[in-house]
C-alpha positions in Angstrom: -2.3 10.6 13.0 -6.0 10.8 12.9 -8.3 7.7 14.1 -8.7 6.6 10.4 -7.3 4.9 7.2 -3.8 6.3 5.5 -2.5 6.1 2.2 1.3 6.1 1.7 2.7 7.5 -1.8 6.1 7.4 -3.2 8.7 6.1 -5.9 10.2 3.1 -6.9 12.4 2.2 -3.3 11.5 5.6 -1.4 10.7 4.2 1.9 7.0 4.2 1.6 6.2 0.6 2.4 9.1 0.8 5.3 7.1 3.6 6.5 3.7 1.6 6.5 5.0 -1.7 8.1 6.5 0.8 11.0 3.1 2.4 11.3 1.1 -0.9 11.1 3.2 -2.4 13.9 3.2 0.9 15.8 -1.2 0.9 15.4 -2.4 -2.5 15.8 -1.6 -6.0 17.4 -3.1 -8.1 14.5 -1.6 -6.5 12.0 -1.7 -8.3 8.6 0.0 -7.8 5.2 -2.7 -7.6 2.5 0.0 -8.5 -1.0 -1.4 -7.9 -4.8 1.5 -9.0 -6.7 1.0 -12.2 -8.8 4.4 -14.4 -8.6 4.5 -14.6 -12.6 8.0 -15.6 -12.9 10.9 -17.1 -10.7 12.4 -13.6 -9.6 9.3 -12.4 -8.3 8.5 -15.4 -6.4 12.0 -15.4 -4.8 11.1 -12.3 -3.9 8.1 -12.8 -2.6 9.3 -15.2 -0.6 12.0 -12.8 0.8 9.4 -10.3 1.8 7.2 -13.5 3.6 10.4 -14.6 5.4 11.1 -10.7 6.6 7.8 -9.8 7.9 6.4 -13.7 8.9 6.5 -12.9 12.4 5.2 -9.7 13.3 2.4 -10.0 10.1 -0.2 -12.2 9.2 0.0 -12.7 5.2 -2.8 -12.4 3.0 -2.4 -12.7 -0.5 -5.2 -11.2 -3.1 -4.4 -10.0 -6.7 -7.4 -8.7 -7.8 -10.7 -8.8 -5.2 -9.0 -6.6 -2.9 -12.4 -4.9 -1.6 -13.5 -8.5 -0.3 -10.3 -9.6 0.8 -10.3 -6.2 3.3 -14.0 -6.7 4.6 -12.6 -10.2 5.4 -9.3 -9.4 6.9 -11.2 -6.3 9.2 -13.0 -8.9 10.8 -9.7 -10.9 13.1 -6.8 -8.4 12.3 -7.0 -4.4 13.9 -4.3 -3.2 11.3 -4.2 -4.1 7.5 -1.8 -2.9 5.2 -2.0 -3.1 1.4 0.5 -3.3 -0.5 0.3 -2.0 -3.5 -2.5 -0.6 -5.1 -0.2 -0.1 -8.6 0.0 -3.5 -8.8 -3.7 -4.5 -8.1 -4.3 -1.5 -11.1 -2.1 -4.0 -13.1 -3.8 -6.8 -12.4 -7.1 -5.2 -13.3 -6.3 -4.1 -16.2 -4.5 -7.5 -17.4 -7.5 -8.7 -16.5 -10.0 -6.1 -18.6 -12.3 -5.4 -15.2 -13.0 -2.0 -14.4 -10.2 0.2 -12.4 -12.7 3.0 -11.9 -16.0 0.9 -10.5 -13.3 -0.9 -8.8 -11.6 1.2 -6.9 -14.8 3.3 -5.9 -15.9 0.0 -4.6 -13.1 0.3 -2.7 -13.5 3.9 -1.4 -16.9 3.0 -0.4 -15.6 0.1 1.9 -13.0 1.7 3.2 -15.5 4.4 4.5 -17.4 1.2 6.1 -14.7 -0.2 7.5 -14.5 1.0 11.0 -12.9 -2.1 13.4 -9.6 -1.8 11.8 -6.8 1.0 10.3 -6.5 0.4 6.6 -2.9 1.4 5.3 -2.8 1.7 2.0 0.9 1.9 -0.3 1.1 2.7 -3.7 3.6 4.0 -6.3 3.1 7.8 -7.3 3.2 6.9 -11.3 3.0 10.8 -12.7 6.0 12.8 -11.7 7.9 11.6 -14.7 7.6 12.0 -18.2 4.7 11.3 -20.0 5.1 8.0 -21.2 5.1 7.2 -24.8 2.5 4.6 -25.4 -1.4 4.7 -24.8 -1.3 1.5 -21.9 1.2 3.1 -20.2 -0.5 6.9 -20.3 -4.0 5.2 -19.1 -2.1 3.5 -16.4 -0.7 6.6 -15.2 -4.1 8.4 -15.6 -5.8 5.7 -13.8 -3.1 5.8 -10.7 -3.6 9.1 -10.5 -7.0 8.9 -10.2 -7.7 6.2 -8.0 -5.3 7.6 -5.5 -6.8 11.1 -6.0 -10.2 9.3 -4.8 -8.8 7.1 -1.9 -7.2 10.3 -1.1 -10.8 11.8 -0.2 -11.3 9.1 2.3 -8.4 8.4 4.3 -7.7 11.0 7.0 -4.0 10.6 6.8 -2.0 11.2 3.2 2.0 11.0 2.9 4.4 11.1 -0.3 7.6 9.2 0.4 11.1 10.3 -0.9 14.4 9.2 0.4 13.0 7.1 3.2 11.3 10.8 4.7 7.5 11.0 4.4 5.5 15.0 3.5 2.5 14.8 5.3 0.0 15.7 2.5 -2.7 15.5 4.6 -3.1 14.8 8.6 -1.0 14.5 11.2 3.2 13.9 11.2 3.5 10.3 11.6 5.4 8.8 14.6 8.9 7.4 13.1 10.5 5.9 16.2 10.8 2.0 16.6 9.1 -0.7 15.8 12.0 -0.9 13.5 11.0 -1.1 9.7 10.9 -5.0 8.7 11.7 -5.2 5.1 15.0 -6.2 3.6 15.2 -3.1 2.0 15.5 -0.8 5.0 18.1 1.8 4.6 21.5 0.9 6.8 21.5 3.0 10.6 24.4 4.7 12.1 27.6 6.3 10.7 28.1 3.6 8.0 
């Protein structure tokens, strides 16, 4: 892996943010554990909570919905590793909230490009393999996933697409898979079972 930021695509359970907690652990010492998603009802928080409980010891937790750019710059200051996770539901939040995804995220691309103390890892859901959705939010979501990670694309030096827990290096270097094991409940069973 190169000396700079990654971005980690996949599908709905593929592995990807397996993949990132392995590499943040495996990259830094302070790693922390940047999360977007709003706890809006009682099964999200429960599983928020499941996913703090997992990780509490080996991340620090940092929780920002929508000023993600700020929350970073911030976060690059104590920790050496920072791993987002996700950028489709920081899309989602912007656009609940009407604010720009666009101006957004190229605030965003431009920080990253500043940010120099600390590996940003960046995970997201690959929205446009499937069909093409039926309504207009749902096509403009799509578009604008596909276009912000398009962009952050351009500035990270390492790009992988997740499927079936296995990561294609789009662009970079093969990452390193051995231990740190991955830390999420959702970590495929080892062995012969």
């Amino acid at each position: 892996m190169g000396a700079g930021h990654i971005l980690v695509l996949g599908g709905a359970r593929s592995g990807k943010t397996s993949l990132a907690e392995r590499l943040a652990l495996r990259l830094g010492s302070t790693p922390a554990y940047l999360a977007t998603a709003q706890t809006l009802d009682s099964e999200m928080r429960e599983r928020v909570e499941s996913h703090k409980r997992t990780r509490a010891t080996r991340f620090a937790t940092i929780e920002e919905p929508v000023q993600l750019t700020d929350a970073l710059i911030r976060a690059s200051r104590t920790h050496d590793v920072i791993l987002v996770d996700c950028l489709t539901l920081w899309i989602t939040n912007l656009l609940v909230q009407n604010l720009s995804v666009a101006g957004l995220v190229e605030e965003l691309a431009v920080a990253l490009a500043q940010i120099k103390r600390s590996r940003i890892l960046l995970v997201s859901n690959e929205v446009g393999l499937g069909i093409v959705p039926d309504n207009a939010l749902a096509r403009m979501f799509r578009d604008l996933a596909g276009s912000a990670h398009q962009r952050l694309a351009e500035v990270c030096t390492d790009v992988y697409f997740v499927a079936a827990g296995l990561p294609l290096v789009l662009k970079g270097e093969t990452p390193l898979l051995s231990d740190p094991a991955p830390v999420t409940s959702d970590a495929p069973p080892r062995g012969d079972a």
